[in-house]
C-alpha positions as CSV (number, residue, x, y, z in Angstrom):
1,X,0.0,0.0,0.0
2,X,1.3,3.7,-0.8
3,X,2.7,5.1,2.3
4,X,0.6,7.1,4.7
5,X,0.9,11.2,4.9
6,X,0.4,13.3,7.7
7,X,-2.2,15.5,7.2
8,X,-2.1,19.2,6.9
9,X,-5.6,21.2,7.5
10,X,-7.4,20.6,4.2
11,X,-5.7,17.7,2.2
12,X,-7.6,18.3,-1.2
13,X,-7.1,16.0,-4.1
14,X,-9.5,17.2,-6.9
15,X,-12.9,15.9,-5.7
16,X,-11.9,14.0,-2.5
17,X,-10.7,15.6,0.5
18,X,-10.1,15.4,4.6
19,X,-11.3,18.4,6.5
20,X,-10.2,18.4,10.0
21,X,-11.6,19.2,12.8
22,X,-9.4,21.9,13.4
23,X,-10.3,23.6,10.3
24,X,-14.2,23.7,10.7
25,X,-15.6,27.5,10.2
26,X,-18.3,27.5,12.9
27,X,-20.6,30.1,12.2
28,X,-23.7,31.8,14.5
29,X,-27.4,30.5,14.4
30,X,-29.2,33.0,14.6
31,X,-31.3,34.1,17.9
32,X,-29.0,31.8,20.2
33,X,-25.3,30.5,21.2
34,X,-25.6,27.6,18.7
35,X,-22.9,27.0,15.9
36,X,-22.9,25.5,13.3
37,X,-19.7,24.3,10.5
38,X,-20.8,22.6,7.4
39,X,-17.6,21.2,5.7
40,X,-19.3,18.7,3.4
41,X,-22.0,20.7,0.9
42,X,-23.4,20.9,-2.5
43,X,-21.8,24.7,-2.3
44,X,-18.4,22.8,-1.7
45,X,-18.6,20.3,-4.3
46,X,-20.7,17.7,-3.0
47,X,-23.1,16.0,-5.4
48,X,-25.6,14.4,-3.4
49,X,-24.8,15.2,0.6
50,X,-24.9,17.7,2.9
51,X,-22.8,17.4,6.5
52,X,-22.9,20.0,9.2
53,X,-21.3,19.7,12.5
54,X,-23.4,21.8,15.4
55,X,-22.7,22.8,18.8
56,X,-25.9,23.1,20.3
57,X,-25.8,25.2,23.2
58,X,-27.4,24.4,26.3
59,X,-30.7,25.0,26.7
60,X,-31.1,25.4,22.6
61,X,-32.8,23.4,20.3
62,X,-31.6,23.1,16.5
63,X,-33.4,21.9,13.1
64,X,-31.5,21.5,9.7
65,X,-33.4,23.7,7.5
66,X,-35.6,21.6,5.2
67,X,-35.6,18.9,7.4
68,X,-38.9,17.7,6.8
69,X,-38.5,17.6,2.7
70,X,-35.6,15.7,2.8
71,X,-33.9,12.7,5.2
72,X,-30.8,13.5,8.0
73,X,-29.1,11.2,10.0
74,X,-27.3,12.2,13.1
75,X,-24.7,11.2,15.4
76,X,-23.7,13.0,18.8
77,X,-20.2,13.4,19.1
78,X,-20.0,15.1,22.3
79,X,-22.4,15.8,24.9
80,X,-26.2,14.9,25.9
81,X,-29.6,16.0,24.8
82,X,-32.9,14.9,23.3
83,X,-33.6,13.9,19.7
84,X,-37.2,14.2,18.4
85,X,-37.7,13.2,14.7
86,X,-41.7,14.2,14.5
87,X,-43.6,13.4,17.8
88,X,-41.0,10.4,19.0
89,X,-38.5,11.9,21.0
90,X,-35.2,10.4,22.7
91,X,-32.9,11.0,25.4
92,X,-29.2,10.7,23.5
93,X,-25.3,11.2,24.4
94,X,-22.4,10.3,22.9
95,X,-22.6,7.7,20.4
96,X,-26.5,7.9,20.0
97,X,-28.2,8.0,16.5
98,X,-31.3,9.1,15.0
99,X,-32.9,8.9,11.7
100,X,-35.7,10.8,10.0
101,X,-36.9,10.0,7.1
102,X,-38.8,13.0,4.8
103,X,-41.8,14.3,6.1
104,X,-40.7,14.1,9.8
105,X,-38.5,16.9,11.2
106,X,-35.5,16.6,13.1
107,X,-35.1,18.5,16.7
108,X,-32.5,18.0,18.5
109,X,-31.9,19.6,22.0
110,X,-29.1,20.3,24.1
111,X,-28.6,19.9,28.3
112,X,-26.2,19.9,30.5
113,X,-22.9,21.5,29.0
114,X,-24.3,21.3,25.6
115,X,-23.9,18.9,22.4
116,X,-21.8,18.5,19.6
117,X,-23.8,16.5,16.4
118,X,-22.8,15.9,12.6
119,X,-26.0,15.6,10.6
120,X,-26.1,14.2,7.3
121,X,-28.8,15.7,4.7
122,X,-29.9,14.7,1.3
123,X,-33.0,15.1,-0.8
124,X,-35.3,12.0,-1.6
125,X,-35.4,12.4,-5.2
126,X,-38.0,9.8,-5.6
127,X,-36.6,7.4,-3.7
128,X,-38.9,4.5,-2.1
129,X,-40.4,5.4,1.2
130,X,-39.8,2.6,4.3
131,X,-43.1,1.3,5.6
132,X,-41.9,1.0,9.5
133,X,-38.3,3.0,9.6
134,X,-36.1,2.9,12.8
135,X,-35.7,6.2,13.9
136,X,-33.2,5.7,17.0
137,X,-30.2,3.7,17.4
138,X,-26.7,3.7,18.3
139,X,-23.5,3.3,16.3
140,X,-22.7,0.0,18.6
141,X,-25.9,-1.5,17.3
142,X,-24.3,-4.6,15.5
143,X,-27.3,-6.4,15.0
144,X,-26.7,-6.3,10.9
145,X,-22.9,-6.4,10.2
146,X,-20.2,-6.7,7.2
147,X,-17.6,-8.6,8.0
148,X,-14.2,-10.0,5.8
149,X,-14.9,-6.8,3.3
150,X,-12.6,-7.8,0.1
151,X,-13.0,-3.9,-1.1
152,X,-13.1,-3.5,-5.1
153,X,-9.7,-4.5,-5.9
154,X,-8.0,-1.0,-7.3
155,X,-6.2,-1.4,-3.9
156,X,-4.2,-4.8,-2.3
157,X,-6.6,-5.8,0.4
158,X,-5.3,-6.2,3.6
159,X,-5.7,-9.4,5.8
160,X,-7.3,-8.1,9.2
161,X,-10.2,-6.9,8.0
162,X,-12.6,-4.3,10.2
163,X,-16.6,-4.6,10.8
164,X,-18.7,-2.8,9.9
165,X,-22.1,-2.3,11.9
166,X,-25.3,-1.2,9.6
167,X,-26.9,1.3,11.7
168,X,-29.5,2.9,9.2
169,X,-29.8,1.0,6.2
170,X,-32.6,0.1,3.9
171,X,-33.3,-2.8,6.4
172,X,-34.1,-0.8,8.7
173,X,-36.3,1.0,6.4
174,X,-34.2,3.8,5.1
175,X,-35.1,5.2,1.6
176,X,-32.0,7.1,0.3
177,X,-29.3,7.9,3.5
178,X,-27.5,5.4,5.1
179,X,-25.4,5.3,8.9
180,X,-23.0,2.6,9.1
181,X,-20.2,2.9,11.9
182,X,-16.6,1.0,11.3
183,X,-14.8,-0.4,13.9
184,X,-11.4,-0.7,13.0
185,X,-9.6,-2.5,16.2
186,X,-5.9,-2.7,15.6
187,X,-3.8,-3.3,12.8
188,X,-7.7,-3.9,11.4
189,X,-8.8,-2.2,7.9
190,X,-11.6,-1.5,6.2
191,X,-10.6,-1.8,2.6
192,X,-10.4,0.7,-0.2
193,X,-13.4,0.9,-2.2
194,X,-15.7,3.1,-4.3
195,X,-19.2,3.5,-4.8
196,X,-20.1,4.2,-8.6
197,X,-23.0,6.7,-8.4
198,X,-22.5,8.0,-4.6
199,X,-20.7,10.3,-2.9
200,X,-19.3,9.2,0.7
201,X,-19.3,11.3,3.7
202,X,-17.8,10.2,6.7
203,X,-15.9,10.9,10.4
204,X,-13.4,10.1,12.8
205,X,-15.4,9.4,15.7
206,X,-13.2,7.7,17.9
207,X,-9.7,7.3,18.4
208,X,-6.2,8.1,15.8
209,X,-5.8,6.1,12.6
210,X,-6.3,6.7,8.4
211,X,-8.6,7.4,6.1
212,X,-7.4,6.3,2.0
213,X,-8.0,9.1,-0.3
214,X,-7.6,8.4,-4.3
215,X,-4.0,6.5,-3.8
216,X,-2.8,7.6,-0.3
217,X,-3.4,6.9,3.4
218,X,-4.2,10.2,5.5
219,X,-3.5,10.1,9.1
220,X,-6.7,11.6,11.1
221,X,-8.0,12.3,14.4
222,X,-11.6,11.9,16.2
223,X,-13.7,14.7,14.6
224,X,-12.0,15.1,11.2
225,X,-13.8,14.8,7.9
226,X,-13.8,12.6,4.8
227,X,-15.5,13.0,1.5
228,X,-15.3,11.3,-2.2
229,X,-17.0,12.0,-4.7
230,X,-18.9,8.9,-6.7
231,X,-15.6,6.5,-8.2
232,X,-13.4,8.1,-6.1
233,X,-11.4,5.5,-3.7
234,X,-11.7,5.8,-0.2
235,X,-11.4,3.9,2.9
236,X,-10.4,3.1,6.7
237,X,-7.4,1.7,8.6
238,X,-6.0,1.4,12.4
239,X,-2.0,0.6,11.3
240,X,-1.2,1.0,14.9
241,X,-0.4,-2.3,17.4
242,X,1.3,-2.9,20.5
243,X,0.2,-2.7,24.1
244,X,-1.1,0.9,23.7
245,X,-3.1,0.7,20.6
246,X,-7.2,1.4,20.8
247,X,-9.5,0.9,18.3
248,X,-10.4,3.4,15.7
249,X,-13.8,4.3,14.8
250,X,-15.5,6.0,11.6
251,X,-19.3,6.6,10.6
252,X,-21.1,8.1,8.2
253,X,-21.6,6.5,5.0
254,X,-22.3,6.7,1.0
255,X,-25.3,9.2,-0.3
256,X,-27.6,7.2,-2.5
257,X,-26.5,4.2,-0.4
258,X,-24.5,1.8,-2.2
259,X,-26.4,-1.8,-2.9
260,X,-22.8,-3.0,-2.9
261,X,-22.1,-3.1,0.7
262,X,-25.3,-4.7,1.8
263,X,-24.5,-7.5,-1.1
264,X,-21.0,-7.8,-0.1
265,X,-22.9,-9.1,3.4
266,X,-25.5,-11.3,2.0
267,X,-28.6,-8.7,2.8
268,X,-31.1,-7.6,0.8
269,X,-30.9,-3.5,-0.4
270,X,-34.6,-3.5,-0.3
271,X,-36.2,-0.9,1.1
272,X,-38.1,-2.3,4.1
């Protein structure tokens, strides 16, 4: 594999790129304390994804605008709250999840010292609607996994192989956006891969390791940013070992979602 690179601030290779966390321009919501960076945009290049990382301030509520024409996921990074998507509300901290599919609006709420969430946003676009959708879970839900990934061959694929858990998927009734978390214990990779006709959105959630971008390994840190554009290879490794090594963990996911991945584990892409 090519050798890995530190990474600088932006590392920006045509229409892939790592924004760290470091680098996110936070800017006012306005009426409260609330922030709110958005590294990941069509107005940046996207295609099909929006991301925005918000620091909800105690006591504050935030909504992505156009939440209710259009599907988010959401992951707290930091802190505790409430999630409501429509009338069913949820108690969440770090590590929680909620999905909500168009036609239900996403609230999410802030105690304590506050709470730090990325939300992921795309239109429907005539996707199919899930009859029954989960709308809360957790990124250590690893009820549906994918296991032994191969990846799609433009890269050597490495023997220790990471899991990955589905969290929102279109088994669990999602039409168009997708939340899968990787857990990448160590020396463990999940390996390079593209998805033809999405783009792929993703974090550092937990822990130090690298993210593949086009035909280099990017070291990263909890919080930083990864995006592709569709055909553009990507991917996820721990490299380190030894006594003092923890796992490294990334979510997020592609935008369609790719029928690939849920193939690659012998599940239907069906939308439930």
């Amino acid at each position: 594999m090519p050798a890995s690179s530190a990474a600088p601030a932006v590392t920006a290779l045509g229409d892939a790129r790592i924004i760290t966390a470091a680098e996110f321009a936070f800017h006012p919501v306005p009426g409260g304390r609330t922030t709110v960076a958005t590294p990941v945009s069509p107005a940046a290049g996207a295609t099909h994804v929006t991301l925005h990382v918000v620091r909800i301030a105690a006591g504050e509520s935030y909504t992505p605008e156009h939440s209710v024409s259009e599907e988010n996921t959401v992951v707290v990074f930091a802190g505790a709250g409430t999630a409501a998507v429509g009338e069913h509300a949820r108690p969440v901290e770090r590590g929680s999840a909620a999905y909500a599919p168009t036609g239900h609006v996403l609230t999410l709420s802030a105690d304590g010292p506050g709470m730090t969430a990325y939300v992921w946003r795309t239109p429907l676009a005539g996707a199919p609607v899930g009859s029954d959708p989960v709308l809360h879970s957790s990124l250590w839900d690893d009820t549906t996994q994918l296991r032994g990934f191969d990846g799609t061959g433009q890269v050597e694929a490495a023997e220790r192989r990471a899991t990955m858990n589905f969290v929102f998927w279109p088994g669990t009734g999602s039409s168009r956006l997708c939340l899968h978390c990787g857990i990448q214990q160590p020396g463990e990779t999940f390996n390079v891969h593209i998805h033809p006709d999405s783009d792929e959105a993703f974090i550092a959630f937990e822990g130090v390791g690298q993210m593949y971008l086009r035909d280099r390994w990017i070291d990263v840190g909890a919080g930083d940013v990864l995006y592709a554009a569709p055909g553009v290879l990507h991917g996820a490794r721990n490299p380190h070992t030894g006594p003092a090594a923890r796992r490294f963990v990334t979510c997020g996911g592609p935008s369609p979602y790719d029928p690939a991945l849920y193939s690659a584990a012998g599940h239907s892409s069906q939308v439930r």
